[in-house]
N, C-alpha and C positions, 0 to 999 in steps of 0.2 A: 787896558794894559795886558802884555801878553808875554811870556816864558815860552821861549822854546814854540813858537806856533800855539800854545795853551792859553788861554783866560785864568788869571792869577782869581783864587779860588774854587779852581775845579782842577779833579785831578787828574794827572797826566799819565801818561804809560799807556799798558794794554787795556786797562779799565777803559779807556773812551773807545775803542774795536770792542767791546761788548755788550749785548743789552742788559749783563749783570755779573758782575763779577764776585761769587758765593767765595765766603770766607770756608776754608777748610775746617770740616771734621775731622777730628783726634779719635785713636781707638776708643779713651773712653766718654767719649761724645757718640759716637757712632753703636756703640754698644749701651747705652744708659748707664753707665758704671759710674756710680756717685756714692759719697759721699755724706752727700745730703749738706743743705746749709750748713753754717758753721755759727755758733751761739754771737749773737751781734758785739762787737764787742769796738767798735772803732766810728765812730761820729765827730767828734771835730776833730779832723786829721786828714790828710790826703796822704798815705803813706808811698814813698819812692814807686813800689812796684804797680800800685795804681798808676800813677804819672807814667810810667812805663809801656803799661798795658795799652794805656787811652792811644799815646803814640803810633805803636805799633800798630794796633788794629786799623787806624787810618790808616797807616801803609799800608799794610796788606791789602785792602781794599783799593789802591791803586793811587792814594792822594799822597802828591809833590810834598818836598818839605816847603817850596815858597805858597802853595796854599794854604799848607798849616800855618805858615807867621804870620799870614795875613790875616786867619782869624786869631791867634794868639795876641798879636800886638794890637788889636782890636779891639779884645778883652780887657787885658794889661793896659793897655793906651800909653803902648811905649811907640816910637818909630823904630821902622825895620832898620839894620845894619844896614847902609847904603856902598858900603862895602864888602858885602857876602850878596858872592852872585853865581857863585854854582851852585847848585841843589846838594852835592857832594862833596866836599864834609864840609862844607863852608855854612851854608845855609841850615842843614841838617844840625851840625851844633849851636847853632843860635836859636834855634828850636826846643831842643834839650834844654837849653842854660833857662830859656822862658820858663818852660813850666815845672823845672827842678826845682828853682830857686823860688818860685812865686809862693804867698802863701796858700796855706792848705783849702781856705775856701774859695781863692778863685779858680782851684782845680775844679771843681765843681758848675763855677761861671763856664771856665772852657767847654766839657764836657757838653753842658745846653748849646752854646755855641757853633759847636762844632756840629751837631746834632741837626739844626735849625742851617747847617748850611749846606750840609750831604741831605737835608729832606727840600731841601732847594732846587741842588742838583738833579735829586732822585726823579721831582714833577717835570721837570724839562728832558730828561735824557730816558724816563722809563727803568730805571735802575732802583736798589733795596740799597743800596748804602744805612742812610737813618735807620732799617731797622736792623739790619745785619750790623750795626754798632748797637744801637743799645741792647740786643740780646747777648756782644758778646761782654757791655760795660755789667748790663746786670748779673749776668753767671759769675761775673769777679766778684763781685760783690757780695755775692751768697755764698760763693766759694770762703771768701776772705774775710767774712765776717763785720761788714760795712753796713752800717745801720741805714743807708739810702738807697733807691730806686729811680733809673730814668725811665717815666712815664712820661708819654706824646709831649715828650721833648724837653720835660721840667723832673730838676733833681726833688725826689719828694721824700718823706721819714718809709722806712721798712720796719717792718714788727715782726715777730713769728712766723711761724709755716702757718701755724693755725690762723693767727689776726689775719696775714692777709688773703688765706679763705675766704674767711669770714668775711672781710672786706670785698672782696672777687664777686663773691654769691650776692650778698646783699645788694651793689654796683647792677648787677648782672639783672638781677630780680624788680630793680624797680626800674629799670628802662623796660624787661619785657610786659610790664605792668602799666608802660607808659607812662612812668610818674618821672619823666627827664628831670623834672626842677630837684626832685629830692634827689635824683641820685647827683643832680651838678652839688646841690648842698653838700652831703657827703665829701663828694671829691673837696671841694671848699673849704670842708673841718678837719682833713688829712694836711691840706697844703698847712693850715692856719697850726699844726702840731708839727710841723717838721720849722717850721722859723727857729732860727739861732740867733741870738745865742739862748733864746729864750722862747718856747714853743708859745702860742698865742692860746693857752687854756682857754680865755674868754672868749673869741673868735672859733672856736670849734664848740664850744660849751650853746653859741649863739645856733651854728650853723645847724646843731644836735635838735636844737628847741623847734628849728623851723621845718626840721622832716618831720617832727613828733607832734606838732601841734594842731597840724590840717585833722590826721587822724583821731585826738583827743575831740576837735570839734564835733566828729562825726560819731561821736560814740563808741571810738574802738577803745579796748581794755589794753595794756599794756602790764597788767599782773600777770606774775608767772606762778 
C-alpha cells in the first residue's frame, strides 16, 4: 500500500533524497553544556512530554504521520481511522490522540516499536534513523529523570551514573576477554530487573550465579 507514491511505514519527505538525515544539534548539545542526569525519579509512568518528544523526533527525522499509525495501531491493535486521509491535521491528530491517551506502559511497547522499524528502514535505505532515535529517546530520559534505557532496541531498567559504568566496563571487559556467555548472562539479569510490575529478583539472582560459577570452579577468590 502506498501514500502519496511512499510505502505506508517509511517515511516520506526529504528523508528519502538523502542517505541520512542527522537530527540537529542545540547550542547546548553542540557545546557539552549539561546538566548532568537528573536523580531517577519516574518508572511507571509515560509522562505527556515523553509522549511528545517520541513524536516529534520521528518527525524530524522525516517519518509521515501515516507511518507513525501504522505502527501505533499495530501496538495498540486498534484500526486506523478510515476516514483520516491527509497526513495533515487529519492523520497527525489521530496519532496524538493514540499515544496521548494510551496507557503509560504501552508508550514504551511504542517506542521498541517504532525503533525496530526505522532499524528496518535503516538496513534497506543505508540511513541512522534507529539510532539517531534512541540517542535522542535516551538523552530525555536522563535529562527527565526516567528510570529506563533504549538498548538495541529494548526498553531496559537505568540505574546511576555510576551502576551503569559499572555495568558499561564489566559488559565491555568480558566480551574483550571473550567470555560472550557471561556478558549475554549479564545483559539477561538487567532485562530480568527491569520487568514490572515486579523486577524478576530470582531471574537476575540466577543469571548473577551463572557468570560467578564457571570462575568459582576454577579456583578464582571472589573476597575482597
Amino acid at each position: 500500500m502506498t501514500v502519496s507514491g511512499h510505502p505506508v511505514g517509511e517515511p516520506q519527505g526529504s528523508s528519502l533524497s538523502r542517505p541520512d538525515m542527522a537530527l540537529e544539534q542545540p547550542f547546548s548539545k553542540r557545546n557539552r553544556y549539561s546538566g548532568g542526569a537528573k536523580e531517577i525519579t519516574i518508572r511507571e509512568d509515560a509522562p505527556e512530554n515523553l509522549r511528545y518528544v517520541v513524536l516529534q523526533t520521528a518527525v524530524d527525522l522525516g517519518w509521515a504521520p501515516s507511518s507513525l499509525r501504522t505502527i501505533l495501531c499495530r501496538v495498540l491493535r486498534v484500526p486506523p481511522d478510515s476516514g483520516n486521509w491527509s497526513e495533515y491535521p487529519n492523520i497527525w491528530s489521530e496519532v496524538e490522540s493514540l499515544i496521548y491517551r494510551c496507557d503509560w506502559y504501552k508508550v514504551y511497547d511504542i517506542i521498541e516499536a517504532m525503533y525496530a522499524s526505522f532499524a528496518k528502514h535503516d538496513a534497506q535505505n543505508r540511513q541512522q534513523d534507529a539510532v539517531q532515535f534512541a540517542q535522542a529517546v535516551n538523552s530525555f530520559f536522563e535529562e527527565e529523570g526516567i528510570g529506563w534505557q533504549l538498548v538495541d532496541g529494548q526498553i531496559v531498567t537505568r540505574g546511576t551514573e555510576a551502576f551503569e559504568a559499572v555495568v558499561s566496563e564489566a559488559t565491555a571487559a568480558l566480551q574483550a576477554s571473550e567470555r560472550p556467555t557471561a556478558a549475554n548472562h549479564l545483559h539477561e539479569a538487567l532485562q530480568d530487573l527491569s520487568r514490572r510490575p515486579q523486577p524478576d529478583l530470582a531471574g537476575a539472582v540466577y543469571q548473577f550465579i551463572e557468570i560467578i560459577l564457571p570462575k568459582i570452579s576454577m579456583g578464582v577468590s571472589y573476597v575482597t
